[in-house]
Structure formats: structure tokens, C-alpha cells
RODO-2510 file (C-alpha; in nm, 4 decimals, decimal comma):
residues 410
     n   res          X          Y          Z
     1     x     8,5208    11,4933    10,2540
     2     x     8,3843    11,1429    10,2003
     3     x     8,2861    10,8608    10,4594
     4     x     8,6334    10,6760    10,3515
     5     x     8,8909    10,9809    10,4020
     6     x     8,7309    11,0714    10,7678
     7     x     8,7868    10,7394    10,9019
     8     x     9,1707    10,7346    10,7215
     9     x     9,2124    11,0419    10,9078
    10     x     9,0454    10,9715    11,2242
    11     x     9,2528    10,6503    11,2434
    12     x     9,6375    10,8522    11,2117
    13     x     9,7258    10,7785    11,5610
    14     x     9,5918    10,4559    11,5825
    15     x     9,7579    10,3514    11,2262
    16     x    10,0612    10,4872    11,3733
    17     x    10,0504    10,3257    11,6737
    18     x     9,9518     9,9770    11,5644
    19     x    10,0366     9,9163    11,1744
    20     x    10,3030    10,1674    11,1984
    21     x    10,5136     9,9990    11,4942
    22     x    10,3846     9,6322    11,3067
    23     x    10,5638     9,7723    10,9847
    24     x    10,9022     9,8953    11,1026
    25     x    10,9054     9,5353    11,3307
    26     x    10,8610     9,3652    10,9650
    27     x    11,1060     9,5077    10,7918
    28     x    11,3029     9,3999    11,0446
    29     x    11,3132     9,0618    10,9031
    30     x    11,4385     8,8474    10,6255
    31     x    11,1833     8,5419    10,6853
    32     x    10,8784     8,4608    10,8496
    33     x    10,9702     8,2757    11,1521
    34     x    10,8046     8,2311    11,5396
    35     x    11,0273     8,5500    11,6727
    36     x    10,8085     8,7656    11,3744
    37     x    10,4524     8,5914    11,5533
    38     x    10,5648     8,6945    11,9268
    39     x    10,6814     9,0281    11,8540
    40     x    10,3748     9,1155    11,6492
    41     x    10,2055     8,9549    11,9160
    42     x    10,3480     9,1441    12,1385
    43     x    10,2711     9,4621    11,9694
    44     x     9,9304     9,4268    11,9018
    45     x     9,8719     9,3798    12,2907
    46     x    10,0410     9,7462    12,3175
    47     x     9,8164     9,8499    12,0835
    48     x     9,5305     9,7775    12,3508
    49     x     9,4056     9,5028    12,1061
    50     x     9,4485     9,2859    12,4041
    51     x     9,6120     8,9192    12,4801
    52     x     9,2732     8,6725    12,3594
    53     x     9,2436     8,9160    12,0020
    54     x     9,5780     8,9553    11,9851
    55     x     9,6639     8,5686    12,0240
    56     x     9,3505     8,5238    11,7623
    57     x     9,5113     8,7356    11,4928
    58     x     9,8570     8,6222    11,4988
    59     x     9,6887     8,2579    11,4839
    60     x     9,5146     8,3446    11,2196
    61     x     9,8366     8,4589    11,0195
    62     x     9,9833     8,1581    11,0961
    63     x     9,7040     7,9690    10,8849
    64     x     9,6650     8,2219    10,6021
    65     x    10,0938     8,2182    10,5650
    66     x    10,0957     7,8172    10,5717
    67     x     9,8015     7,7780    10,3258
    68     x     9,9515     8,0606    10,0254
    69     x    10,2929     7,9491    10,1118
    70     x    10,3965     8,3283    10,1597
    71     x    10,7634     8,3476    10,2549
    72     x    10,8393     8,6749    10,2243
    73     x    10,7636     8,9174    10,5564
    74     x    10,7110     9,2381    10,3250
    75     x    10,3456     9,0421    10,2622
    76     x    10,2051     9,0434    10,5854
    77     x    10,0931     9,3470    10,6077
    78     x     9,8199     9,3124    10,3016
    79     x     9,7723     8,9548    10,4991
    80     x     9,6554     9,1339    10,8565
    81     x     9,4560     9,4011    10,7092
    82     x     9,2239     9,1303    10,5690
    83     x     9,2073     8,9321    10,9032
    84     x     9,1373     9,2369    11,0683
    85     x     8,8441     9,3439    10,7887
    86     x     8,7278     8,9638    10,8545
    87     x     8,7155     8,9732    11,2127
    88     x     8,5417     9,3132    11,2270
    89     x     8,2415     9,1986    10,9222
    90     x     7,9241     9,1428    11,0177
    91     x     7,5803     9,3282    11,0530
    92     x     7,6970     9,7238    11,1763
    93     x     7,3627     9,8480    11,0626
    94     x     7,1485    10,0932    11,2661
    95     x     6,7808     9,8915    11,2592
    96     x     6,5325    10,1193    11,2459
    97     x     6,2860    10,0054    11,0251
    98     x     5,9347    10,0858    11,2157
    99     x     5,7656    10,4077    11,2538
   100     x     5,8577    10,5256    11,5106
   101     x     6,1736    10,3263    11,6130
   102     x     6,3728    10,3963    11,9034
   103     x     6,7494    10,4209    12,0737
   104     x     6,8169    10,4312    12,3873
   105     x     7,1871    10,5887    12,4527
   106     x     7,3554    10,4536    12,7451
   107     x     7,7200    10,5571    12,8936
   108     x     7,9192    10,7016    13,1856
   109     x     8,0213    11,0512    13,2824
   110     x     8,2631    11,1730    13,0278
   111     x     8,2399    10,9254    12,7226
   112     x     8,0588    11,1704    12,4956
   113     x     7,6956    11,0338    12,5212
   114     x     7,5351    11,3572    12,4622
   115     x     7,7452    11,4829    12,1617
   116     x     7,6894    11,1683    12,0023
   117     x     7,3467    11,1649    12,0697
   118     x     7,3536    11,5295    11,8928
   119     x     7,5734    11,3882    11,6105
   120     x     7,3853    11,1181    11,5692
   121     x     7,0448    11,3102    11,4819
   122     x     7,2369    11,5308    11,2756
   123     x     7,3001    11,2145    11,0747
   124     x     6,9583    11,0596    11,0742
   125     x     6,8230    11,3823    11,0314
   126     x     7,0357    11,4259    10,7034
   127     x     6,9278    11,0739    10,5639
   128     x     6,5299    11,2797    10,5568
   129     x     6,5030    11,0824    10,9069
   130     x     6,2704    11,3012    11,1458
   131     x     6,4061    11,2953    11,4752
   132     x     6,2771    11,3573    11,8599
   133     x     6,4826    11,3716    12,1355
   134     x     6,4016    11,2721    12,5141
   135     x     6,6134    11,3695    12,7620
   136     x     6,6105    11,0658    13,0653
   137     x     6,9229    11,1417    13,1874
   138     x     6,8115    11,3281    13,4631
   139     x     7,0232    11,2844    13,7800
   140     x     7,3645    11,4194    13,6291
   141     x     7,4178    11,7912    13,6739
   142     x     7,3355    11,9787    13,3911
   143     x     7,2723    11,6854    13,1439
   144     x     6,9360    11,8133    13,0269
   145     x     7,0572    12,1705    12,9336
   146     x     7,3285    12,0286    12,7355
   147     x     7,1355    11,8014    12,5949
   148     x     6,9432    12,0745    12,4617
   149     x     7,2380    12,2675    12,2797
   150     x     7,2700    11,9701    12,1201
   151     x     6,9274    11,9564    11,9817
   152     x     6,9275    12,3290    11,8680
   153     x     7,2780    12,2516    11,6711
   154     x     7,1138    11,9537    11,5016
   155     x     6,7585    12,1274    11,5243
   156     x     6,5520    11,8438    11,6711
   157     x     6,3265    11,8981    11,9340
   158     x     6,3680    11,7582    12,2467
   159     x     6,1462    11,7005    12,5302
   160     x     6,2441    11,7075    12,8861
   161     x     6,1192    11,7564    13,2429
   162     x     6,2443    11,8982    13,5778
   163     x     6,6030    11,7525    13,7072
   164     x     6,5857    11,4834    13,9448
   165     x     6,2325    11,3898    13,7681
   166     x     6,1183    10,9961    13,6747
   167     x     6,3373    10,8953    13,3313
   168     x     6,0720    10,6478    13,2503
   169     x     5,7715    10,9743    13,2192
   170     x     6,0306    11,1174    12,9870
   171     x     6,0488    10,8411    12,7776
   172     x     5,6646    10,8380    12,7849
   173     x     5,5976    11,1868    12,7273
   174     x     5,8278    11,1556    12,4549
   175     x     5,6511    10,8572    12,2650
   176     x     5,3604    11,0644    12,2732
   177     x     5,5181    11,3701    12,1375
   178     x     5,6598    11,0930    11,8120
   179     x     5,3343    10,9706    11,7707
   180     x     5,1766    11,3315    11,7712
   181     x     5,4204    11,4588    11,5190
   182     x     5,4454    11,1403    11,3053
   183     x     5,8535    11,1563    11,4022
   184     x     6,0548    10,8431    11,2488
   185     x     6,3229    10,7757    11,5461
   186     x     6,3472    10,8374    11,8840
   187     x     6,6513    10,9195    12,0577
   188     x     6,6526    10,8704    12,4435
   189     x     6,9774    11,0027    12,6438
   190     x     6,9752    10,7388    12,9964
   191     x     7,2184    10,7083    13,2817
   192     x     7,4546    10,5232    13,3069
   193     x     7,5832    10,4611    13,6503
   194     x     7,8594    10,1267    13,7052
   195     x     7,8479    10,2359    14,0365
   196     x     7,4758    10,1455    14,0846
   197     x     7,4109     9,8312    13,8598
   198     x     7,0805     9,7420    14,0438
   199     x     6,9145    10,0484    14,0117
   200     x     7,0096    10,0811    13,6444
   201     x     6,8653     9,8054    13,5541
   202     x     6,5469     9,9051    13,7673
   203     x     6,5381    10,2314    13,5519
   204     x     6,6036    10,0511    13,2782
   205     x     6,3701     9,7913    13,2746
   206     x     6,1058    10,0028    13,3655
   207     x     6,1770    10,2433    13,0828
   208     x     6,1712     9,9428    12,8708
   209     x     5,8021     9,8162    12,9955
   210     x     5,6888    10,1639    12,8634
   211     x     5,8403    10,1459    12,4947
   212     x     5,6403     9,7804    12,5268
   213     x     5,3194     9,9393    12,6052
   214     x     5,3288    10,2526    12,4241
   215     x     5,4609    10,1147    12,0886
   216     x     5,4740     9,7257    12,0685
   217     x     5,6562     9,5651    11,8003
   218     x     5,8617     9,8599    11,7188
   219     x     6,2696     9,8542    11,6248
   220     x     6,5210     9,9451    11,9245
   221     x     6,8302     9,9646    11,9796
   222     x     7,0682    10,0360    12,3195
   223     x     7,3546    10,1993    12,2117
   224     x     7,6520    10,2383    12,4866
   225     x     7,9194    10,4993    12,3968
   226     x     8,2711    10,4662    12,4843
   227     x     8,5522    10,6811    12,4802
   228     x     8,8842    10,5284    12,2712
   229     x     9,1045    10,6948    12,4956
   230     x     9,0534    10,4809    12,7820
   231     x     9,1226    10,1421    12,5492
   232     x     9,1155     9,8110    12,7445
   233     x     8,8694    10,0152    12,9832
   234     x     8,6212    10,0305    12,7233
   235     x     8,6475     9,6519    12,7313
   236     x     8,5578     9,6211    13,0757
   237     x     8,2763     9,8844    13,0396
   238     x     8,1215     9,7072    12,7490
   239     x     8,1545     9,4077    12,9709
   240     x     7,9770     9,5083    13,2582
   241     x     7,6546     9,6928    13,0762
   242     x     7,6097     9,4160    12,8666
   243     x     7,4584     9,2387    13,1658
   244     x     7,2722     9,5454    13,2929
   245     x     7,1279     9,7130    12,9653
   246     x     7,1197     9,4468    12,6789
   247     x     7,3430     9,6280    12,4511
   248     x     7,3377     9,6638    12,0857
   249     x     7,6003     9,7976    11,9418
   250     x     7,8804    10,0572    12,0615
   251     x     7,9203    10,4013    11,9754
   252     x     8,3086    10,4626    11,9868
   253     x     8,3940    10,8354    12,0211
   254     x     8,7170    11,0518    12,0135
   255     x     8,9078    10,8052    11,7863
   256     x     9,0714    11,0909    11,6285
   257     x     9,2216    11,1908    11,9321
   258     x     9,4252    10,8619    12,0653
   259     x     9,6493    10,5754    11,9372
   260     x     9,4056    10,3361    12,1277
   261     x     9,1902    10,2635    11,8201
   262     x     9,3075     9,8847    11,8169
   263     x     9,0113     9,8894    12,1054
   264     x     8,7322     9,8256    11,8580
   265     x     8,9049     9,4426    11,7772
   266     x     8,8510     9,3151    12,1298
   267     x     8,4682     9,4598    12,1458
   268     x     8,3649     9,2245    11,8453
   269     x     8,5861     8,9830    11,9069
   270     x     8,5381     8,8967    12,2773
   271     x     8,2200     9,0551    12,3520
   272     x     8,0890     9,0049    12,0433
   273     x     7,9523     9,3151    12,0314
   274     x     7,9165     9,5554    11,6474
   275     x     8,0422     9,8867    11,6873
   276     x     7,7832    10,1142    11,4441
   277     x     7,9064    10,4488    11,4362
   278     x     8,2936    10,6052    11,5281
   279     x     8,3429    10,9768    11,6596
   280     x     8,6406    11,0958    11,4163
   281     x     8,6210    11,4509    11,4894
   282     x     8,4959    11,7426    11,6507
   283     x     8,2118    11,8829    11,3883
   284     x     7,8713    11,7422    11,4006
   285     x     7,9057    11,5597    11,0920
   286     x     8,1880    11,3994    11,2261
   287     x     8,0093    11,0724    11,3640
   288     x     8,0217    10,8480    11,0911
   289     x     7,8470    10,4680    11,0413
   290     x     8,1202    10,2059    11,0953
   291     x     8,2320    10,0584    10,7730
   292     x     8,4575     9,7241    10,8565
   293     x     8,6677     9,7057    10,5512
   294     x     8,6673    10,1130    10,5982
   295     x     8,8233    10,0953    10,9117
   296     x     9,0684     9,8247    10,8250
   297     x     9,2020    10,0029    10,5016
   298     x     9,1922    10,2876    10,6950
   299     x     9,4032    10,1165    10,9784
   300     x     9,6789    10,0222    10,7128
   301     x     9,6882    10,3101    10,5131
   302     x     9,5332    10,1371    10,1874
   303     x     9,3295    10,2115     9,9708
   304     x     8,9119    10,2688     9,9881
   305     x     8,7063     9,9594    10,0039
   306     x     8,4656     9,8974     9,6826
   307     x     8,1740     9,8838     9,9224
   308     x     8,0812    10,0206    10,2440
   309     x     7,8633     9,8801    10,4778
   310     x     7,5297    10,0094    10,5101
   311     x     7,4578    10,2991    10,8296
   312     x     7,0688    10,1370    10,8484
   313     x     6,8571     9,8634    10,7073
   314     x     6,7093    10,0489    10,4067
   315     x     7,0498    10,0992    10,2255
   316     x     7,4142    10,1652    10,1838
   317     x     7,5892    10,4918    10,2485
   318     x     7,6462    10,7043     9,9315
   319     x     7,9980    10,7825    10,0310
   320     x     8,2637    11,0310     9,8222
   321     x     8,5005    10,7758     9,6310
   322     x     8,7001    11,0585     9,4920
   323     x     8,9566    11,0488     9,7747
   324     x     9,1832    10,7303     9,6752
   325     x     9,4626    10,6505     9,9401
   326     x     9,7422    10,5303     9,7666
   327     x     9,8876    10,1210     9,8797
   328     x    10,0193    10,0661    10,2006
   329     x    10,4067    10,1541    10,2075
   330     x    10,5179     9,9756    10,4957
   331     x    10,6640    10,2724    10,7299
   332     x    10,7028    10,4041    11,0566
   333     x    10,5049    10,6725    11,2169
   334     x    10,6483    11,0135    11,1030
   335     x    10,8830    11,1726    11,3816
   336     x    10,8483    11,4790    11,5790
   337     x    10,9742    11,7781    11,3997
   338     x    11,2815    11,9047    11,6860
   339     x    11,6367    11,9437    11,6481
   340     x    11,8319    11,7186    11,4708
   341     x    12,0856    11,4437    11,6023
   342     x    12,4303    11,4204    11,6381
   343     x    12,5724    11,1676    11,3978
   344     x    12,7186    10,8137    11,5469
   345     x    13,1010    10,8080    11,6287
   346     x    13,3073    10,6891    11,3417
   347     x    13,4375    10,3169    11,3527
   348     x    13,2238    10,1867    11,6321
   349     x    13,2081     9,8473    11,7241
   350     x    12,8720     9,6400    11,7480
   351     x    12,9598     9,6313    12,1334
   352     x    13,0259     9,9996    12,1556
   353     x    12,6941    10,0703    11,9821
   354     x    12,4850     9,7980    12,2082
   355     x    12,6714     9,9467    12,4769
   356     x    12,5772    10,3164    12,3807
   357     x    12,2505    10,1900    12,2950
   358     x    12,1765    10,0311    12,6716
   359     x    12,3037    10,3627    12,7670
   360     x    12,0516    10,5827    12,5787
   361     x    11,7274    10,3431    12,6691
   362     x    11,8190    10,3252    13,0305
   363     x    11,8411    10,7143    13,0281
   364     x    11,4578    10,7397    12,8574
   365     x    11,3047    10,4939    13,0580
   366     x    11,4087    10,6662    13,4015
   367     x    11,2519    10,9604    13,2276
   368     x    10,9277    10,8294    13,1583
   369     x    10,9120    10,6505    13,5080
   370     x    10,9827    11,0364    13,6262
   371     x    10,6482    11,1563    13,3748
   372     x    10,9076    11,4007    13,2204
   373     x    10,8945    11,5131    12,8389
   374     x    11,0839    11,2769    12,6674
   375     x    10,9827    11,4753    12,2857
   376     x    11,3369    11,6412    12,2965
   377     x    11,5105    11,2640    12,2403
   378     x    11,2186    11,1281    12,0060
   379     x    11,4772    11,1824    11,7434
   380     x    11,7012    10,9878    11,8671
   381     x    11,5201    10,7205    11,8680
   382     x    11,3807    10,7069    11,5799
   383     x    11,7203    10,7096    11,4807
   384     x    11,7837    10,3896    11,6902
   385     x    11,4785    10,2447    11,5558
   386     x    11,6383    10,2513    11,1838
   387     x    11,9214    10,0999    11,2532
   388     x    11,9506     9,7641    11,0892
   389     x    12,2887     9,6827    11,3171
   390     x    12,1064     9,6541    11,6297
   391     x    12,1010     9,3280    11,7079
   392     x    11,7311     9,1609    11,7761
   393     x    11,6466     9,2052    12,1388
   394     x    11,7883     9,5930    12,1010
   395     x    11,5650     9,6279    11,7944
   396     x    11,2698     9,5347    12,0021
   397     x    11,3215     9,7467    12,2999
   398     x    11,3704    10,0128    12,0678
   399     x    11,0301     9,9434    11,9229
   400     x    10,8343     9,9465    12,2389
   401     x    11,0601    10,2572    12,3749
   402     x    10,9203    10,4162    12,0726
   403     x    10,5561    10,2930    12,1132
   404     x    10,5487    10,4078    12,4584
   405     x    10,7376    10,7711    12,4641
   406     x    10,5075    10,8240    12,1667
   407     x    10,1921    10,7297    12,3572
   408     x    10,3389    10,9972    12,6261
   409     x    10,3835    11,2825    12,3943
   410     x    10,0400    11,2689    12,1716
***
């Protein structure tokens, strides 16, 4: 499976989510007016792209409709996939030019940090990269020993010490053991405590006087991994370590697994920040380099860029291009597959439908205030959300009724 088709794939629940819900609002409409801008505002803030992005997007559609003139809402979609593409380029490239080089891996309990340290030197490893681990995260239970599956499944070696021991003699027994072996990059798995800023820094700094010493001049980077899943929390992480660790670039993991993708907009766009590699999948060659125009085809369903960015400074990915997505079709996500609905009763009034309507939505939303299953009436509402005789505010709740309960039931 090539570079392109992970990411499409990774990115279902996100698309469906974000693009999806942005779709079904646009057909919605016969022109391009200011209700269109604050309900895909709106939408895009649901979609955890958050209020400064999501304000910055819809501003920039503004520009790019009043400068080609476009009047017709069906072409907005090809319009945000290329503001999103623009506001995502830049330089996503892994710098490791000097032998050895070295990446220091920072992120909290439960992000992923180790498996993508273990996918990672899968993937450098594959490039004809030779790898050494270090494992400095050595205050969290069992870190070291599962830092060392990892390293079996990728075959790297690793080198460790006791738990509880000084991260900083890791990191400097390690740099001996690269320099002994002639290894290319260094991986180093660190702590990464919020809880504990000062002493973070402490450990980090000092770990960062050794690399000095013990190779001067050579490439690093600080990677901090982040789990989609927790969306505008991955903001505020970001936030905070990039005063405590002098970040890099992001490491975004379990993006197959939530609709939260929209995450990685915010993280270049307020923190200014590149996200180089996305976790689309369980297997270990399912950390792939971040390609911008990748991930925003891949957001809207189109088809595979020309180019991909490259993974490292040497050169560009050699990525399958046999996959070919066929042009965005502007749709809603796909409903659950449960019973069927009862059809609408014959000769009903627009006030007996907005009343029936009111009726329905008031019934789902004391459901999801309860945290009950609400996959049973997904159906219905999807049913709702097709109907072109709602009138505009009932459209809209039906919209975010549908962007919420589906958000529930993933």
C-alpha cells in the first residue's frame, strides 16, 4: 500500500468528520453568502480545528472566492483543500544529515512515545539508516522493557541502564555505543512530565550539554508525540513543551482511530510548529512522513498529490502512485448500517415537520446528556440531515446533532 492510500485511509474519520459535515452544509446552499462563512466556521471549530485556525481559513475563503469571482457553493470544497495544503506547506523533513545525528523523543504517559519511537526506526532503518536506541526514560514503570520489544520488532539495539538510573549517562553511554558501531541516528526515548516543568528542563538541559560535548556540530531534533484523540489537548501540550524542551516537530499518533484529525491545522498554524511523521495504523510500518498536500487530498477525498514531501534532507519518498482516489464527490459520512426508518407521514405541513423535527432533536440530545447509545436513531438522522425542507436553523442543528452523536458512537 503506498504512502498516499495510508494517509487516505488513516484520515476516514477525520474526512468524515470535518469535509464530510463541510459538504452536506454546502449543498445546503444555492449561493455563497455570510450564513455559508459562519456555519463552516462553525464546523471547523467542531472539528477541533479551533476558533484562531478556524477564523483564518474561512478568511482566507473569503479572499480566494472574491478574487476568482466563484459564485457557485459546489466549488468550495476544491477551494479549502488548497488553503488547507497551503497552510500546512513548509519544511516537514526529518534533518539528519551528520553522522551520527540524533532525536530526542519527548511525550506524556499514554501518547504512544515508545511505539513511535519503534516505528520510527523501523522506518529509518528501511531507508539503509543504521539505528541505536537509548532508553532515558527511566522513571516510568516499565518504560525500558517496553522499550526494548520495540527494538527487537524493529531489530535495533538499544542500550539501557537500571530503572530509576541518571537519563543523561544513558544518553552518554549511548553516543559511545554510535560512535563505536559507526550507527547513523540516534534515537533517545525522555520523560516527559507537565507535572514537573522545572525538573524537565533540568534533565533536559543536562542531557543536551552531553550531545554538545560528546558530538558537537551534529543534527538534532526533539520530537514530542501526541495522541489525535485528545484534539485541542494536543494544542495545549504542544504549547506548554515548547517552552520546556525546544521542540521540533510533532509526531501525531492514532489518527486512524479518531475524527479529531483537524488537530494538526492549529499545531502549524498557531504554534507554528511542522508535524513530520502521522501514526495511521497499528503495524510498524504504519508511521508514515507527513506529506502536506498528502494529508489535504487525503482530508477531502481527492486525488494523490504529484509530489510528496520529502521524510529527510537527502530526498523525497518513493511512494506507490498506483492507488488513484477518484475527485472529491461532495457527500456525507456513510451511515451506520441498523434498521431502517419509518417513512414521514403523508401530507405534512412545514410546521408539522419542524414541529416533529424539534421533537426528535430534543429526544437525542437528552440522550447524549444521559451518555446513552444514541446508534439505534443515527438513521434517523441522517434522514433529517437530507432533507432539503428543513428550514435553515433546523438544517444546522441537524448537522451538529449529527457531528456530535457520531463523535459518541466511533
Amino acid at each position: 500500500m503506498g504512502i498516499f492510500e495510508k494517509i487516505r485511509q488513516g484520515l476516514k474519520k477525520t474526512r468524515d468528520s470535518i469535509s464530510g459535515q463541510i459538504a452536506q452544509m454546502v449543498n445546503s446552499f444555492t449561493k455563497i453568502d455570510e450564513e455559508l462563512f459562519e456555519e463552516l466556521e462553525e464546523l471547523l471549530v467542531m472539528g477541533d480545528v479551533g476558533m484562531d485556525t478556524a477564523e483564518f481559513i474561512t478568511g482566507e475563503l473569503r479572499r480566494v472566492i472574491k478574487e476568482k469571482g466563484i459564485t457557485d457553493p459546489a466549488l468550495i470544497m476544491d477551494e479549502l483543500q488548497g488553503i488547507v495544503r497551503e497552510l500546512l506547506s513548509g519544511d516537514c523533513a526529518l534533518h539528519i544529515g551528520t553522522k551520527p545525528s540524533v532525536i530526542l523523543v519527548i511525550g506524556v504517559n499514554g501518547v504512544g512515545k515508545t511505539t513511535a519511537i519503534g516505528k520510527l526506526s523501523a522506518l529509518l532503518k528501511a531507508q539503509g539508516k543504521s539505528v541505536i536506541l537509548g532508553a532515558a526514560d527511566t522513571f516510568r514503570a516499565a518504560a525500558i522493557e517496553q522499550l526494548e520489544v520495540w527494538a527487537q520488532r524493529a531489530e535495533v539495539p538499544m542500550i539501557k541502564q537500571g530503572e530509576g538510573s541518571d537519563p543523561a549517562a544513558v544518553v552518554f553511554d549511548t553516543i559511545a555505543a554510535a560512535k563505536a558501531r559507526g550507527c547513523d541516528v540516534i534515537i533517545c526515548d525522555t520523560a516527559g512530565r507537565l507535572h514537573n516543568k522545572k525538573n524537565l528542563m533540568d534533565e533536559l538541559s543536562k542531557i543536551s550539554r552531553i550531545i554538545d560535548r560528546e558530538l558537537p556540530g551534529c543534527d538534532r531534533e526533539n520530537l514530542l508525540v501526541l495522541d489525535a484523540a485528545t484534539g485541542q489537548n494536543a494544542v495545549n501540550q504542544a504549547r506548554e513543551f515548547m517552552g520546556a524542551a525546544g521542540i521540533t516537530g510533532i509526531v501525531l499518533t492514532k489518527l486512524d482511530g479518531t475524527p479529531r484529525g483537524g488537530v494538526v491545522l492549529p499545531i502549524k498554524r498557531e504554534l507554528g510548529l511542522p508535524v513530520k511523521f502521522v501514526g495511521v495504523g497499528e503495524q510498524i510500518d504504519d508511521l508514515q512522513p507527513f506529506d502536506p498536500g498528502a494529508f489535504a487530498a487525503g482530508l477531502f477525498n481527492m486525488e494523490e498529490p504529484a509530489q510528496a514531501a520529502p521524510d529527510v534532507k537527502e530526498g523525497p519518498l518513493q511512494e506507490d502512485t498506483a492507488a488513484k482516489q477518484k475527485p472529491f464527490q461532495a457527500s456525507a459520512p456513510e451511515p451506520l448500517q441498523v434498521p431502517e426508518v419509518e417513512p414521514a407521514p403523508e401530507n405534512e405541513s412545514p410546521e408539522e415537520k419542524h414541529a416533529r423535527f424539534r421533537r426528535f432533536a430534543e429526544g437525542l440530545m437528552a440522550r447524549l446528556d444521559e451518555n446513552e447509545s444514541v446508534r439505534d436513531i443515527l438513521p434517523e438522522l441522517k434522514v433529517w440531515l437530507d432533507d432539503r425542507e428543513l428550514d435553515r436553523d433546523d438544517q444546522r442543528l441537524a448537522r451538529n446533532l449529527m457531528l456530535t452523536a457520531g463523535k459518541r458512537e466511533q
